[in-house]
C-alpha positions, 0 to 999 in steps of 0.5 A, a space after each residue: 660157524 653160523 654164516 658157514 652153516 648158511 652157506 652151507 645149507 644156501 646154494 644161493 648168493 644172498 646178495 643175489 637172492 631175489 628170483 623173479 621170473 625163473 632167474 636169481 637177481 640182485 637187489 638195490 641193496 641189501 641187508 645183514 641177517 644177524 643170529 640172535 643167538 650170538 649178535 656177533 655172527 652175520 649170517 649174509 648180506 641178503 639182497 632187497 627188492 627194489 620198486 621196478 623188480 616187484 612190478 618185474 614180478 607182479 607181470 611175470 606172475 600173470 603172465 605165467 598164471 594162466 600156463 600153471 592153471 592149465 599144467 595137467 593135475 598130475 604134473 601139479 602134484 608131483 611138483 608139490 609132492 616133490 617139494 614136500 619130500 625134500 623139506 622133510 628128507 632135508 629137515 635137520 639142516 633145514 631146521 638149523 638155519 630156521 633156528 640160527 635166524 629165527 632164535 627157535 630151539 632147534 627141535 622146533 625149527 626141525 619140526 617147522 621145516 617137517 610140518 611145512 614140508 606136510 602141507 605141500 604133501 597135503 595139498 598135493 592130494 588136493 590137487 587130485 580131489 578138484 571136483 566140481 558139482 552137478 545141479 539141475 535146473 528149475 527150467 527144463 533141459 537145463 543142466 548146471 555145473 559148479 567149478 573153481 577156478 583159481 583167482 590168479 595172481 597172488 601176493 603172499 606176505 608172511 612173518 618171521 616167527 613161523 617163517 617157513 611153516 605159515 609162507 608154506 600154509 599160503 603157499 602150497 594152496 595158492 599153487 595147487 588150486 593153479 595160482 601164481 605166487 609173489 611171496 614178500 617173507 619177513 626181512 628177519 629170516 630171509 635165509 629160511 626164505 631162499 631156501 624154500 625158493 631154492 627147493 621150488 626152483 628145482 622142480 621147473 614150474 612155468 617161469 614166473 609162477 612162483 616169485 621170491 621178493 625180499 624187502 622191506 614193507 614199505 617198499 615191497 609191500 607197499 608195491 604189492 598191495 596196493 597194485 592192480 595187477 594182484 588178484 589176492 593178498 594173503 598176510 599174516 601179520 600186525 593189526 595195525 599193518 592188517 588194516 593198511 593192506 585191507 585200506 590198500 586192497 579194497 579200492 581194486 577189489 582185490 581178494 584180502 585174506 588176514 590173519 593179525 594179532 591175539 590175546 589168548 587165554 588159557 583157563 584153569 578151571 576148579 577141577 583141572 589135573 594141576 599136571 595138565 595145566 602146567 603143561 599146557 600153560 608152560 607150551 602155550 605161554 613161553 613156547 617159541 619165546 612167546 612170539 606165538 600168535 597162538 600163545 596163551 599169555 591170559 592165565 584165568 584161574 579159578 580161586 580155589 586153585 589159584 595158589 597151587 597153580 601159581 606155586 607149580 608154574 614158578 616151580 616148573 619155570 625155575 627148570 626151563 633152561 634158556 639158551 643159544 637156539 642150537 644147544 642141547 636141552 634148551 627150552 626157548 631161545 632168544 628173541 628174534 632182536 633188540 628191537 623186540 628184546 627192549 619191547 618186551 622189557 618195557 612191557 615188563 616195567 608197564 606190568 610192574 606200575 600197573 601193579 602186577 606181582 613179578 612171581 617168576 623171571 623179569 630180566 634179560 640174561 647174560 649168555 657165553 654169548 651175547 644174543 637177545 635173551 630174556 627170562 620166561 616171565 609170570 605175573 600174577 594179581 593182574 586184572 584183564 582191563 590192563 594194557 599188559 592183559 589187552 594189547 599183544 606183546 610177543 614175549 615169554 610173558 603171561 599174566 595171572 588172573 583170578 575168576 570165581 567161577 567158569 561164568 567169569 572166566 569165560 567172560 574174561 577170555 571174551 573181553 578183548 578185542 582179539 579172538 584167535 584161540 582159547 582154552 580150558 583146562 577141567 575134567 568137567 563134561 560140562 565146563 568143556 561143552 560150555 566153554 567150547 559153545 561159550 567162547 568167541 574164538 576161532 580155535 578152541 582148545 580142551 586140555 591142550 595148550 593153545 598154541 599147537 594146531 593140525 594142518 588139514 581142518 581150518 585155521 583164523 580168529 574172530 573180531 581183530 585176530 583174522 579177516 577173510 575165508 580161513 586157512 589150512 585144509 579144505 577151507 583154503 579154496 575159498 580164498 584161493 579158488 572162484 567158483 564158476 556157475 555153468 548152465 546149458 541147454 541139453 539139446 
């Protein structure tokens, strides 16, 4: 059922899914998409880039990037405009392929599709609100003018939880700010991939503006990052990998834009509305299966609320129902594949001979069908110098951790080398107003879980979560855009 959704929903032939320069192509080889919802299903054979076809790429990007920078805004923004209806008018279908590889319940990937589709509305706007602006001059008679222009050309390197939704936040910016775009998704979803390429191939921007390169990071990405020919590399990704692409890009100058890894914390303040908190903490620590960089997998507990908490989380958990991404009433899906399952186990068993109580969860699970399915997972009596509470582990895994009062708790959300996203759960004025000023992330978060963010004001971390201008909203030009100082003479 699942390979005849793909095929349904692609009209593409994966084996000939690379497209460069306005053409579908064949790759060297290529690469089974396999359904961790049910590891019996293959969803295609998906084409893979070989070293020549990126450079193919990368020399077709510049030489249609100056043609796009100078199509008429209008023009632009319709193309953009048009991209976004259709991911929205074809969001269910859309959202099943997204689940069927990713492993996300089927609401989510419906809403990822549906949010992707909303950025390209945005920056279509945007398109139409490129305004520069007017100075004068210390010297009479001059007149001065401020303009962007766009950077060029673009590789844009993207992950596999959020495989349309984060590809499209890059995206839709390069694109309205009049770059090209070489796009190397994640080889977990290359599905979600070619379906995307498929919409923007529909609305006839210039050949070789926009380019789909499926593969591997070793070749693929490798060859992009480390060419002379991109103007600006975009990745959301690993840390370790974060520092190859900035290692790579630095000795060309080339523009590096990195959104990487994330230890979010999520703290339970004295006074918080014990409702809100468990709600905020489920969402943000097993949401997505954990595979969030938002995720919140640090729960800072204030003492006096700690065992009420911790009593609700596991009540709560024993409700959440796990299963195959596409059935009804599911609240996470599998993982995306072993490599990742047996990950999270390991950490699990890190976790326990570190001392860690196992309150919840712990185990993989058996299903009707076999697919990479694990418990939603607490632990509590943990302490924040441990591995399992400093390191990133994508899993629907959080720790318990207790504080005796706000000052700690804010010192223990600041203590790791990560900061992405942080939040407090309080009814306090106070406590809100010191946390927000207090804490050392990039997104902060007041009685919301910490995973869940807006697309028109900006996104990215501080120390090891982010590096470069952030994205999203308005603030995307200043990576996606140069600024130019014009001065003449009035005569």
């Amino acid at each position: 059922m699942s390979a005849q959704t793909a095929q349904k929903v692609l009209q593409q032939d994966p084996t000939k899914a690379l497209y460069i320069n306005g053409e579908w192509q064949a790759g060297s080889d290529t690469v089974d998409n396999i359904n961790p919802s049910n590891t019996s299903e293959n969803l295609g054979e998906f084409a893979q880039a070989s070293t020549e076809q990126v450079k193919d790429a990368i020399a077709a990007a510049r030489l249609a990037q100056p043609k796009w920078e100078a199509t008429p805004l209008e023009k632009k923004q319709s193309i953009l405009q048009a991209i976004g209806d259709e991911l929205i008018a074809r969001c269910d279908e859309l959202g099943t392929l997204l689940s069927l590889e990713e492993g996300k319940p089927f609401l989510e990937g419906r809403g990822e599709i549906y949010r992707a589709g909303q950025f390209f509305h945005y920056y279509a706007a945007e398109v139409l609100r490129q305004m520069g602006d007017l100075a004068e001059s210390v010297r009479p008679g001059v007149k001065v003018e401020v303009t962007r222009e766009a950077v060029g050309v673009v590789a844009i390197i993207s992950p596999w939880n959020f495989p349309t939704a984060t590809a499209v936040w890059k995206i839709a910016p390069a694109l309205a700010f009049g770059n090209s775009v070489i796009w190397k998704p994640a080889n977990l979803t290359p599905a979600s991939a070619v379906a995307l390429a498929e919409i923007i191939h529909r609305q006839g921007l210039p050949e070789g503006t926009f380019n789909l390169l499926l593969g591997g990071g070793s070749s693929v990405g490798d060859t992009l990052i480390h060419s002379r020919e991109i103007d600006a590399v975009s990745f959301t990704g690993s840390v370790p990998t974060g520092r190859k692409v900035a290692a790579a890009t630095a000795p060309n100058f080339v523009r590096c834009q990195l959104e990487m890894g994330s230890k979010n914390a999520l703290v339970i303040a004295d006074d918080a509305d014990m409702q809100i908190a468990v709600d905020a903490a489920i969402a943000g620590a097993f949401g997505g299966s954990g595979q969030k960089c938002t995720a919140s997998s640090r729960l800072i507990v204030m003492d006096s609320v700690h065992d009420a908490f911790v009593e609700a989380m596991v009540e709560r958990m024993k409700t959440l129902k796990v299963g195959h991404a596409l059935d009804d009433g599911i609240f996470m899906g599998p993982v995306v594949d072993d490599k990742q399952l047996t990950s999270n186990m390991d950490w699990i068993e890190k976790a326990k001979q570190s001392g860690a109580n196992l309150a919840y969860g712990g185990e993989r699970l058996e299903m009707a069908h076999d697919g990479y399915y694990m418990a939603p997972t607490l632990f509590t009596e943990t302490e924040n110098s441990w591995d399992i509470n400093q390191e990133e582990v994508f899993a629907p895994l959080a720790c318990v951790m207790r504080a005796k009062d706000l000052e700690e708790a804010i010192a223990m959300t600041n203590d790791t080398r990560f900061g992405l996203t942080g939040g407090i759960i309080t009814q306090s004025l106070r406590n809100s107003a010191l946390f927000k000023e207090q804490v050392q992330a990039g997104c902060v978060m007041v009685n919301l879980a910490t995973a869940g963010t807006d697309y028109h004001v900006p996104f990215g971390g501080r120390k090891e979560s982010s590096f470069g201008p952030r994205e999203q909203g308005q603030y995307a030009k200043e990576f996606y855009t140069i600024v130019k100082t014009a001065y003449q003479k009035a005569y």
